[in-house]
C-alpha positions in Angstrom: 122.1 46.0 206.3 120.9 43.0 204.1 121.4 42.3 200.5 119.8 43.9 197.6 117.6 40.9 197.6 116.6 41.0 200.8 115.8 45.1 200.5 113.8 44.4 197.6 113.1 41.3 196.3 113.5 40.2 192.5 110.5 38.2 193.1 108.5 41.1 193.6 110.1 43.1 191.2 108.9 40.4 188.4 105.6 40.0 190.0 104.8 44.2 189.5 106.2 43.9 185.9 104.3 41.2 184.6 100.8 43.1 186.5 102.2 46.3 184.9 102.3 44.9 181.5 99.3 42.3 181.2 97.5 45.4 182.8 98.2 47.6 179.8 97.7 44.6 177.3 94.6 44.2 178.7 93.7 47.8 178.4 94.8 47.5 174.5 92.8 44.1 173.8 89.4 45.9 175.1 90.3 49.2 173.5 90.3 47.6 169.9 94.0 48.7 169.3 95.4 45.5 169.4 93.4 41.7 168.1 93.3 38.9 170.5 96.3 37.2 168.4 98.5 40.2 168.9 97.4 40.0 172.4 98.5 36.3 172.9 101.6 36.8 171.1 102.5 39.8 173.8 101.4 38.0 176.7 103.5 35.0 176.0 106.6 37.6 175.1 105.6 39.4 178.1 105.8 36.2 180.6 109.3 36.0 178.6 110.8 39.0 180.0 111.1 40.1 176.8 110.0 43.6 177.7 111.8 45.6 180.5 108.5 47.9 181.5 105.5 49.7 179.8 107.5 51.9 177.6 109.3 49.5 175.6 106.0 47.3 175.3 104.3 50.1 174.4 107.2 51.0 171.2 106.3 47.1 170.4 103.4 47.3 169.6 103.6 51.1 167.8 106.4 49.5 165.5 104.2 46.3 165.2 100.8 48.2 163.8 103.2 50.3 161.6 104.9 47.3 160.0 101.2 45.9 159.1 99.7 48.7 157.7 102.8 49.3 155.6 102.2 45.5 154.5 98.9 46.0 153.8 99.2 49.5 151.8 102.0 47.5 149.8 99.7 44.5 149.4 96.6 47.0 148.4 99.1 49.1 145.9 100.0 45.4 144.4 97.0 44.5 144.1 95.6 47.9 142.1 98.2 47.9 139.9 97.7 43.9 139.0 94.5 44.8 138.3 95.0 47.8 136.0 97.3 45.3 134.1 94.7 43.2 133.4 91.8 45.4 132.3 94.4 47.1 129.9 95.2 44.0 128.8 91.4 43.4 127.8 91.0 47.1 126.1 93.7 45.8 124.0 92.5 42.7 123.1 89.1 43.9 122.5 90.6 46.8 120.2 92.6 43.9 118.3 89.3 42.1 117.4 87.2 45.0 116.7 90.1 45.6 113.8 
């Protein structure tokens, strides 16, 4: 018979994995939908065995790109209201002098 190692080998297993997924990261990087930093950061997750195959890279970087345009719509909001503040701020103290 042989062992499950010997049928197929973990070695290659790995090997089609990591093609599979720096493949597709690849794809992403020249597509524009992921930065070159993102990129690194996958790779190096990637070589990790962090993800188990396409899919669950794929929900990654989805939640990833969610989480920073939610920061930055918070950061955005923030910053609008910050600056409402202070131009009310100076209609007030511009209607205090003119009294």
């Amino acid at each position: 018979r042989g062992t499950a190692n010997a049928r197929m080998p973990t070695k290659v297993i790995w090997m089609r994995r990591q093609r599979v997924l720096r493949r597709m990261l690849k794809a992403y990087r020249e597509s524009k939908k992921i930065d070159r930093h993102l990129y690194h950061e996958l790779y190096l997750k990637s070589k990790g065995n962090v993800f188990k195959n396409k899919r669950v890279l794929m929900e990654f970087i989805h939640k990833r790109k969610a989480e920073a345009n939610r920061s930055k719509f918070l950061e955005d909001q923030a910053e609008a209201r910050r600056r409402k503040v202070k131009e009310s701020r100076v209609r007030k103290s511009n209607r205090a002098a003119d009294k």
